[in-house]
Backbone as CSV, one residue per row, in Angstrom:
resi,resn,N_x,N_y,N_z,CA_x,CA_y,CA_z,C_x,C_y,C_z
1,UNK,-0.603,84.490,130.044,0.492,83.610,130.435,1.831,84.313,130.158
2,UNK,2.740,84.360,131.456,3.779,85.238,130.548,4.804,84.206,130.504
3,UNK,6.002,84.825,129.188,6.312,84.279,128.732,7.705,83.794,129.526
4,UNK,8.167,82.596,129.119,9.353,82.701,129.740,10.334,81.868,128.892
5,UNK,11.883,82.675,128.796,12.628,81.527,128.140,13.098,80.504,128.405
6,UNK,13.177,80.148,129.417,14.123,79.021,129.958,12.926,77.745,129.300
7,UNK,11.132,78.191,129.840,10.320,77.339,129.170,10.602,77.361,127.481
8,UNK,10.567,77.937,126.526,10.893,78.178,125.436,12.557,77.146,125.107
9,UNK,13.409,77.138,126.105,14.700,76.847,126.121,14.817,75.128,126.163
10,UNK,13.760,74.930,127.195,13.814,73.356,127.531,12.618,73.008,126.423
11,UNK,11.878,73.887,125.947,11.044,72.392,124.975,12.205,72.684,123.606
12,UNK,12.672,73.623,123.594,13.932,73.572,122.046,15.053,71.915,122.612
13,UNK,15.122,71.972,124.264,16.438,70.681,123.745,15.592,69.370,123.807
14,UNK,13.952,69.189,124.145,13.241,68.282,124.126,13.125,68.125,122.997
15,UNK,12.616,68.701,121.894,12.382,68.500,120.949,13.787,68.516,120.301
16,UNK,15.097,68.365,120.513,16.720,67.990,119.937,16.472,66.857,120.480
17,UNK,16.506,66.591,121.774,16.842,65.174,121.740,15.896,64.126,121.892
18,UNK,14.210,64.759,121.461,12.972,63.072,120.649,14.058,62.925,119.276
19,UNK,14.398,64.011,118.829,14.924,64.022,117.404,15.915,62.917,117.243
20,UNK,16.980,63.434,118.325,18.186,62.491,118.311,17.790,61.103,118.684
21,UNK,17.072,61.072,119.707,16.997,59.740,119.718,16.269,58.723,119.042
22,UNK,15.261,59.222,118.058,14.672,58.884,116.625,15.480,58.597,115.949
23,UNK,16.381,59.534,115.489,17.127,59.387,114.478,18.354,58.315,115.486
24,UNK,18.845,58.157,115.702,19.052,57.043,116.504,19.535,55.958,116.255
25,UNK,17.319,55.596,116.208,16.861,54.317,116.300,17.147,53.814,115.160
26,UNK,16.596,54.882,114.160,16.583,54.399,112.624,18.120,54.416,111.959
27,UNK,18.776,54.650,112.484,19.933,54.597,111.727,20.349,52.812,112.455
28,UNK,20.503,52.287,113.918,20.147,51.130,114.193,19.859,50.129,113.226
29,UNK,18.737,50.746,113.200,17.509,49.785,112.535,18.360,49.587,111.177
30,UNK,19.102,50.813,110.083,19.225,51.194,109.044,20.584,49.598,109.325
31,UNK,21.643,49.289,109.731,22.923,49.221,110.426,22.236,47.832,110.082
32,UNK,21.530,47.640,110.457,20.966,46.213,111.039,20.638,45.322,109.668
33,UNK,20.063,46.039,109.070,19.452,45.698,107.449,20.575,45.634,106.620
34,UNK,20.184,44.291,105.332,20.872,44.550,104.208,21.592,45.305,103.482
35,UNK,22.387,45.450,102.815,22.488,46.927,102.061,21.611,46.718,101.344
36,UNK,20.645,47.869,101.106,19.875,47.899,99.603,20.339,48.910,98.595
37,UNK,21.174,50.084,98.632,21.484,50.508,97.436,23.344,50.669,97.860
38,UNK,23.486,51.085,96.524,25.059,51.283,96.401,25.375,52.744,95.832
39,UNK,26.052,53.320,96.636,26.320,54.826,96.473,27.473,54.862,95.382
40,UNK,27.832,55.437,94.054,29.336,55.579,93.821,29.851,57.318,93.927
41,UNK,30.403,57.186,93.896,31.592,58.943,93.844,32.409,58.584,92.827
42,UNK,32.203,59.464,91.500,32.345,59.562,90.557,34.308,60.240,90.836
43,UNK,35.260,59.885,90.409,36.506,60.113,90.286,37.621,58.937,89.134
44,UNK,36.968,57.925,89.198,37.740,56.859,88.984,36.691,55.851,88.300
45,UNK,36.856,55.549,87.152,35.925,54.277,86.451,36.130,53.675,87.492
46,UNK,37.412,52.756,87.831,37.524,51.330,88.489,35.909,51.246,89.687
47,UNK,35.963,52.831,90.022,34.603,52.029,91.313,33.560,51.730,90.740
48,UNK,32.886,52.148,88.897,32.057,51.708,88.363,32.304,50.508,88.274
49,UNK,33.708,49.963,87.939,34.106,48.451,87.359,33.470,47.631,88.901
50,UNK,33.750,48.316,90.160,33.437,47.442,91.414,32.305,46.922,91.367
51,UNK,31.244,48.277,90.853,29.993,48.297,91.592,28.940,47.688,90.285
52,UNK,29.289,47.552,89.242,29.227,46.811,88.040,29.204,44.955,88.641
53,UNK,30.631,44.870,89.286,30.898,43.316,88.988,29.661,43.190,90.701
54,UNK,30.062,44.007,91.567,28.880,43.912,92.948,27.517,43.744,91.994
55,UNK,26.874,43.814,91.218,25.380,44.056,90.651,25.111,43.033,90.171
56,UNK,26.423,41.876,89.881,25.942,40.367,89.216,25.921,39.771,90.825
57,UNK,26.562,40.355,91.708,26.198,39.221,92.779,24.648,39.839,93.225
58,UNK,24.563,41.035,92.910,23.479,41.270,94.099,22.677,42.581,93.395
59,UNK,21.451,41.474,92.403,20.963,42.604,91.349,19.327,43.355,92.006
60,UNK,19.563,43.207,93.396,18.448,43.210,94.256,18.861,45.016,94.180
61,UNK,20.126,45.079,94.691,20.315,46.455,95.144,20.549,47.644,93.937
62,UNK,19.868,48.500,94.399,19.513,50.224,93.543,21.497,50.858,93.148
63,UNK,21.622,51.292,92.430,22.820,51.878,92.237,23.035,53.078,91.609
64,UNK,23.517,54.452,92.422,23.232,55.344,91.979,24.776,55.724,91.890
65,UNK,25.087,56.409,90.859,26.371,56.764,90.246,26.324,58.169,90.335
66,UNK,26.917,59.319,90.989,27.038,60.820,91.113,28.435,60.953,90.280
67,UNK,28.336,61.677,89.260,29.555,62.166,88.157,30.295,61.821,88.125
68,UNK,30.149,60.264,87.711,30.844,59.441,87.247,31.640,59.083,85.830
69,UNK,31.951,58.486,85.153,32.471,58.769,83.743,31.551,59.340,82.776
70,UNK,32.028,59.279,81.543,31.057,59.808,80.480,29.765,58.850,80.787
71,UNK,28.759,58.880,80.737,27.623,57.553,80.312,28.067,56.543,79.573
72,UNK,28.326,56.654,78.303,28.527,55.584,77.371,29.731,54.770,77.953
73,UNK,30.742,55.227,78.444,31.677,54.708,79.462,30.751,53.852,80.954
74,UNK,30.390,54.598,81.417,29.266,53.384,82.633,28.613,52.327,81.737
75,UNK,27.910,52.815,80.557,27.237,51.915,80.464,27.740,50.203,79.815
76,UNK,29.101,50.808,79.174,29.612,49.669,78.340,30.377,48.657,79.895
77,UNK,31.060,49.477,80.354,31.386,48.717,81.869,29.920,48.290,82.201
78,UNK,28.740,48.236,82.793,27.807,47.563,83.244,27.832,46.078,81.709
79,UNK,27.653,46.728,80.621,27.371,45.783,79.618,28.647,44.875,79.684
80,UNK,29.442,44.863,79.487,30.785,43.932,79.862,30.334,42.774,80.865
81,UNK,29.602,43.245,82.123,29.601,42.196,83.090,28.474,41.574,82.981
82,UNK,27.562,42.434,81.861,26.238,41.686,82.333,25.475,41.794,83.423
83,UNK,25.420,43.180,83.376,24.750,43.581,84.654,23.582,44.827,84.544
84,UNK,23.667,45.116,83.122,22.680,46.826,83.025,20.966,46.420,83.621
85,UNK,20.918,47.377,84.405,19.525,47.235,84.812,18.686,48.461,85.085
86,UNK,17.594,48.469,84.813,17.026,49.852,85.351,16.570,49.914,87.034
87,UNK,17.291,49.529,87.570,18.110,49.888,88.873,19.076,50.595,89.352
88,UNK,20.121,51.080,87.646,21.049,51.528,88.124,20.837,53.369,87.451
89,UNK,21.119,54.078,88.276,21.124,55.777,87.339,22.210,56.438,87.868
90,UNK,22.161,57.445,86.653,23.286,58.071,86.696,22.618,59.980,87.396
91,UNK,23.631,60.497,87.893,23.495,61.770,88.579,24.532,62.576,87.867
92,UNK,24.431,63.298,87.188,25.462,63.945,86.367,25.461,65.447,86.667
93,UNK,24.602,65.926,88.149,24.928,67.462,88.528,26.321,67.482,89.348
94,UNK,26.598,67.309,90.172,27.255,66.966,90.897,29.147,67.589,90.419
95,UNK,29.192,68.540,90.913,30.648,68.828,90.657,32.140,69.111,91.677
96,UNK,31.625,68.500,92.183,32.596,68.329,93.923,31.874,66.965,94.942
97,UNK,32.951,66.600,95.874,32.240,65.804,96.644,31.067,66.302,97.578
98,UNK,31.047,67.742,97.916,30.151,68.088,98.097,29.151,67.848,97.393
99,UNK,28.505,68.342,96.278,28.125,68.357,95.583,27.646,67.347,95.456
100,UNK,28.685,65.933,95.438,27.766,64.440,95.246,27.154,64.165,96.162
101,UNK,26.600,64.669,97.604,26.302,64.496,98.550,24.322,65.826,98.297
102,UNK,24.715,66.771,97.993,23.894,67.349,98.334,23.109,67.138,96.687
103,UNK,23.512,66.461,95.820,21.920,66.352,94.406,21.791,65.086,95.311
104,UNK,22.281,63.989,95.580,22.276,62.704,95.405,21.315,62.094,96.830
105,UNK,22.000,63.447,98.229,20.523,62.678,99.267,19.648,62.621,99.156
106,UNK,18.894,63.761,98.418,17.362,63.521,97.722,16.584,62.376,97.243
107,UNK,17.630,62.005,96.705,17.404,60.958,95.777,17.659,59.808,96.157
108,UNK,18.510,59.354,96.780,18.564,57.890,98.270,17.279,58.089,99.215
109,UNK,16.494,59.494,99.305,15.812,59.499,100.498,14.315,58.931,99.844
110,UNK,14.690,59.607,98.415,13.040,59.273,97.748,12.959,57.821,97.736
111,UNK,14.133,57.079,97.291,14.224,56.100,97.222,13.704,54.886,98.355
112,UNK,14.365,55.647,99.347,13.658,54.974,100.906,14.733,54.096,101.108
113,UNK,15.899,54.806,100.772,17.681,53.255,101.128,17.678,53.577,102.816
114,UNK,17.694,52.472,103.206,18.157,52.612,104.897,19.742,52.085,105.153
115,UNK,20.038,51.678,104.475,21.691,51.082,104.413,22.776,51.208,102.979
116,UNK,23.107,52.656,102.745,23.879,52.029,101.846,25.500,51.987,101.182
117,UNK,25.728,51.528,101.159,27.093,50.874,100.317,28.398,52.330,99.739
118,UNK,28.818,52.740,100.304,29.915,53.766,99.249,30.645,53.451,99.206
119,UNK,30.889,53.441,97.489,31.970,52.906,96.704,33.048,54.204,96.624
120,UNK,34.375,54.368,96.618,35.222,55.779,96.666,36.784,54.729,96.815
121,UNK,38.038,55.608,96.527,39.005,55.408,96.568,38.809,55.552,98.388
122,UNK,40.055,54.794,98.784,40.868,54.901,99.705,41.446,56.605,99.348
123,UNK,42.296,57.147,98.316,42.630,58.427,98.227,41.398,59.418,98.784
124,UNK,40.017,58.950,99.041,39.094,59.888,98.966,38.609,59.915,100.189
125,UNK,39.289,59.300,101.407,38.768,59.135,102.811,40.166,60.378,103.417
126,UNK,39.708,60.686,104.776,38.185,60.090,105.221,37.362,61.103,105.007
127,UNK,37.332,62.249,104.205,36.373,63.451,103.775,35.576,62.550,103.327
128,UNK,35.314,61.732,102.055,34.317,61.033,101.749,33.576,60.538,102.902
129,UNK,33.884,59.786,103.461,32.883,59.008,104.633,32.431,59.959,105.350
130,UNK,33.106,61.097,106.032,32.501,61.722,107.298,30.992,62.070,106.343
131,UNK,31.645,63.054,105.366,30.437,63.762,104.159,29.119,62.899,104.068
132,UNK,29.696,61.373,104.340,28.276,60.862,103.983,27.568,60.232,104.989
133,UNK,28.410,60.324,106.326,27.890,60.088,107.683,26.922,61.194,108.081
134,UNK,27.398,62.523,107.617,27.015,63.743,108.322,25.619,63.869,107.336
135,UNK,25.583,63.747,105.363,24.666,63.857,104.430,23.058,62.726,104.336
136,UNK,23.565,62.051,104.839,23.150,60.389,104.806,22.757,60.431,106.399
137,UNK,23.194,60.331,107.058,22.984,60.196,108.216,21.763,60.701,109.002
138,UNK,21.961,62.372,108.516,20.896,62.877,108.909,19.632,62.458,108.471
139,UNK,19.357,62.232,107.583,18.550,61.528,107.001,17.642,60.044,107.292
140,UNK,18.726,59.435,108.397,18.164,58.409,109.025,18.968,57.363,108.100
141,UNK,19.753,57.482,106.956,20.075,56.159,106.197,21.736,56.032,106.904
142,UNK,21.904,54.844,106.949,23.127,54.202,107.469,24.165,54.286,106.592
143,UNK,25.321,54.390,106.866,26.500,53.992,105.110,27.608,52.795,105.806
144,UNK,27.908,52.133,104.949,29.129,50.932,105.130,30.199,51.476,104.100
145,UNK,30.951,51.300,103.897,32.476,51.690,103.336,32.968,50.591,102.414
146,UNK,32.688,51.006,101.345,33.612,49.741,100.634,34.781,50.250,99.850
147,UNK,36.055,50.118,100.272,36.620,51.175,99.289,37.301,50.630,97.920
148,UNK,38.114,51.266,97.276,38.053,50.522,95.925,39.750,51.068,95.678
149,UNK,40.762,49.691,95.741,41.955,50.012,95.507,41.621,50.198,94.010
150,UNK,42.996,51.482,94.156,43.312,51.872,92.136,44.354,51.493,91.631
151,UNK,44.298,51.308,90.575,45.684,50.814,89.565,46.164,52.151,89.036
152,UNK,45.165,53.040,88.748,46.204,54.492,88.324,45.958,55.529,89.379
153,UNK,45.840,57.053,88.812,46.040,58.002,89.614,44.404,58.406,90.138
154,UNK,43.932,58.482,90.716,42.509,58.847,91.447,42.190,60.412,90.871
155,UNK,40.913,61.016,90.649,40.729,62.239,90.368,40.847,63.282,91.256
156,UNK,40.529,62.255,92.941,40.428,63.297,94.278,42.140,64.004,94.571
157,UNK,41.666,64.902,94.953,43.373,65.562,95.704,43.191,65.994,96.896
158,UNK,43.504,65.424,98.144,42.684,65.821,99.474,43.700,66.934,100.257
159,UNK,43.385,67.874,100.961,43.980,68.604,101.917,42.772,68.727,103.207
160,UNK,43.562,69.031,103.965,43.215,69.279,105.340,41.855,70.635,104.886
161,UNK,42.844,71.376,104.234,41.794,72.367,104.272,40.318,72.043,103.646
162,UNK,40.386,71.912,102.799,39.387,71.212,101.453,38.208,70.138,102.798
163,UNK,39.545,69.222,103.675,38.130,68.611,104.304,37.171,69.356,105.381
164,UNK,38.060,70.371,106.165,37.762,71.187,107.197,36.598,71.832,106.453
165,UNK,36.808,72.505,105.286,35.849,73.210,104.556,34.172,72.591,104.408
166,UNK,34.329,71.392,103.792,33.700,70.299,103.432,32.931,70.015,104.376
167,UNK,33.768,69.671,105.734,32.460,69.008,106.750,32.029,70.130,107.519
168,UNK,32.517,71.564,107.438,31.948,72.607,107.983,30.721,73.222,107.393
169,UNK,30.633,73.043,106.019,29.709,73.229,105.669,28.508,72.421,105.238
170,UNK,28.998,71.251,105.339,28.091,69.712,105.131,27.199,69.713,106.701
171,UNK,28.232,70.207,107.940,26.840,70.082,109.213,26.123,71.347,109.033
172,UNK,26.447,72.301,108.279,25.150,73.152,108.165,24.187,73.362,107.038
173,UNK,24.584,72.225,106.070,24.006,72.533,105.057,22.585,70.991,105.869
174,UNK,23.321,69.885,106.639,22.241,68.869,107.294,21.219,69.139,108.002
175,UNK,21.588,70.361,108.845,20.149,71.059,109.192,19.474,71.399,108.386
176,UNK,19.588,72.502,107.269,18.441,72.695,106.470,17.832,71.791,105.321
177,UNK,18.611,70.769,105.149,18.436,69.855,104.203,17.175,68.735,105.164
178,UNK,16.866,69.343,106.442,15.700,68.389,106.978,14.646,69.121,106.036
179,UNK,14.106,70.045,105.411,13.604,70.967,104.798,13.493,71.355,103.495
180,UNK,14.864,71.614,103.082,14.785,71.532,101.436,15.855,70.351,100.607
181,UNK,14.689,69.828,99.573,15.490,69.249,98.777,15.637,69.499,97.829
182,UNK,16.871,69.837,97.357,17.050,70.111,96.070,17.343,69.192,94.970
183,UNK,16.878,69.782,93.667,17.112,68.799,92.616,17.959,68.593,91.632
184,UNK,17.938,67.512,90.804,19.178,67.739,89.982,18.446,66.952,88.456
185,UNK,18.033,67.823,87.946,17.424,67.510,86.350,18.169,66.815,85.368
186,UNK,19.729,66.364,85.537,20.202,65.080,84.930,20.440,64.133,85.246
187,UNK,19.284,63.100,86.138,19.524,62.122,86.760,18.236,61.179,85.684
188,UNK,19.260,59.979,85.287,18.483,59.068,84.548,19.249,57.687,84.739
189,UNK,18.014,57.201,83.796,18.391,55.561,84.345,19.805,55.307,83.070
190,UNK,20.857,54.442,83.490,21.572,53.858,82.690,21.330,53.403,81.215
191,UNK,20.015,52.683,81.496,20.028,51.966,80.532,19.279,52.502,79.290
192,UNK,18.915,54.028,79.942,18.964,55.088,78.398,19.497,55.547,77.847
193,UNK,20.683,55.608,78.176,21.926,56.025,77.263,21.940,55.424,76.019
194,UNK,21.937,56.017,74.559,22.203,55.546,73.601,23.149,55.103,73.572
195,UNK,23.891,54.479,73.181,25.156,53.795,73.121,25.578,53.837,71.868
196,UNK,24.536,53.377,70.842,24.804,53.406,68.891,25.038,54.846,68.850
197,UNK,24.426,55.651,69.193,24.925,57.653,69.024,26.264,57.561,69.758
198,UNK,26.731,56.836,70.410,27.641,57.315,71.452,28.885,56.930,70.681
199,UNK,28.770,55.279,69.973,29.842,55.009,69.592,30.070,55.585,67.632
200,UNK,29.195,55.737,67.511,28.964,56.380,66.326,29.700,58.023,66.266
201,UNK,29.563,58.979,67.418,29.882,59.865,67.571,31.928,60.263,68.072
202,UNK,31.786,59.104,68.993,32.715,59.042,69.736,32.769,59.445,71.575
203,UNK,33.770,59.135,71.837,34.092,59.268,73.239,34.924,58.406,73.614
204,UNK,35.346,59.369,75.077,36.678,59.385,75.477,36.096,58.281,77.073
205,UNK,36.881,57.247,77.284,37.180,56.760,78.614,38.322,56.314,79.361
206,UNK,38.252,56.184,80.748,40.111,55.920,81.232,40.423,54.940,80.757
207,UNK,41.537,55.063,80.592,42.237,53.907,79.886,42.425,52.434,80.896
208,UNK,42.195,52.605,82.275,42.294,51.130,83.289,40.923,50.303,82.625
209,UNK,39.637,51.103,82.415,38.674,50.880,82.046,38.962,49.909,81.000
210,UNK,39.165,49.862,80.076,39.600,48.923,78.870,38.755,48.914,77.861
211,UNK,37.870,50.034,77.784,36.274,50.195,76.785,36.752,49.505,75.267
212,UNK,38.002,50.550,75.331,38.299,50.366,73.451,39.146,49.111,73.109
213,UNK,39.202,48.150,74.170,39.800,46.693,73.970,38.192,46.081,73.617
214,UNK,37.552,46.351,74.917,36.154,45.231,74.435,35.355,45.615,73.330
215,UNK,35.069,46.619,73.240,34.363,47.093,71.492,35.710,46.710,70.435
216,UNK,36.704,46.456,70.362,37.124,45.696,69.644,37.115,44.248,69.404
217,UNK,36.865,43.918,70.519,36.714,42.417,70.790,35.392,42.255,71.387
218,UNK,34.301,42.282,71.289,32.646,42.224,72.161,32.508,40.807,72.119
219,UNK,32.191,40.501,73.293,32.309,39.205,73.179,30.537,39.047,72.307
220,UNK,29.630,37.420,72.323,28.782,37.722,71.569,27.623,38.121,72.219
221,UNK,27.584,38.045,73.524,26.137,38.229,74.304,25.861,39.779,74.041
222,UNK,27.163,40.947,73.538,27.088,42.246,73.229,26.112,42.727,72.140
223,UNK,25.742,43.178,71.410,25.414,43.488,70.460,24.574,45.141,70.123
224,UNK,25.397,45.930,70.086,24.715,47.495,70.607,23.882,47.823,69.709
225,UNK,24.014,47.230,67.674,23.366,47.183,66.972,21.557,47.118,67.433
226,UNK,20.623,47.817,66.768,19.478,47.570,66.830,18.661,46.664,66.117
């Protein structure tokens, strides 16, 4: 049989577009559904404070936090509202928004989220969203936008360049990421964080946060004592 490219040429865009139009469906499908988990981007406590007070309305949904404050800082914000659950974990590889995108799809995908939730400053669009249209997306999971006004200064600093960079290398890092996933060996649940080592030791959180008002004042449902 000899060979020919153009045959070689047309089953490569057949097999692009069963793909595309699969992926498609399921993102549809994804659009259509509940949110079931809640993404955060670690820059700013306040979006823990969001996605904290979101977890008393809606303790159905998974919540994954990518380098977000210290731990003992997440966790006393979850404990404040009354909300810690082993639903919620923390991702602590993650050192760019890139970065929160490429430990963290793994880990939405294992999960099996078809819809979910990102929490981020307004300062952090629209690089944040495309990143997780293009990270997420491929993947078949849907994202909704929730953004989170700030009372102080945000950690993100955006330029043109920084996003150009970002989504240039986010659509090529989505092709091979159909393929490899990589991991990130400090991802745990919240509600292992010691807290008695933590406050015993010390640590630092933002000050909008208000940590070192409520451990002065805990109300009584608190009690970190063992």
């Amino acid at each position: 049989m000899k060979f020919s490219w153009r045959s070689l040429l047309y089953l490569i865009l057949g097999l692009i577009l069963t793909f595309s139009l699969a992926l498609g469906l399921r993102l549809a499908q994804g659009a259509g559904q509940p949110i079931d988990t809640v993404f955060v981007l670690g820059g700013s406590i306040r979006r823990e404070m969001v996605a904290a007070e979101g977890a008393k309305t809606h303790p159905e949904r998974r919540i994954l936090i990518s380098s977000g404050s210290p731990p003992p800082c997440t966790f006393l914000v979850f404990a404040r509202e009354q909300s810690l659950s082993d639903r919620i974990w923390l991702e602590t590889c993650a050192r760019s928004t890139f970065e929160n995108f490429y430990y963290s799809t793994p880990i939405l995908h294992r999960w099996g989220a078809r819809h979910v939730q990102l929490l981020t400053s307004p300062s952090h669009l629209p690089r944040a969203l495309w990143l997780a249209r293009i990270h997420l997306g491929i993947q078949g999971i849907w994202v909704s936008l929730e953004p989170v006004e700030e009372t102080g200064v945000p950690g993100n600093e955006e330029t043109v360049v920084k996003t150009i960079l970002d989504v240039g290398r986010s659509l090529l890092w989505a092709v091979v990421s159909l393929g490899v996933k990589p991991g990130c060996d400090r991802t745990f649940p919240l509600i292992t964080v010691d807290i008695n080592a933590a406050i015993a030791t010390g640590f630092d959180c933002e000050h909008q946060g208000q940590i070192k008002e409520f451990l002065a004042n805990p109300p009584e449902f608190f009690d970190p004592e063992p």
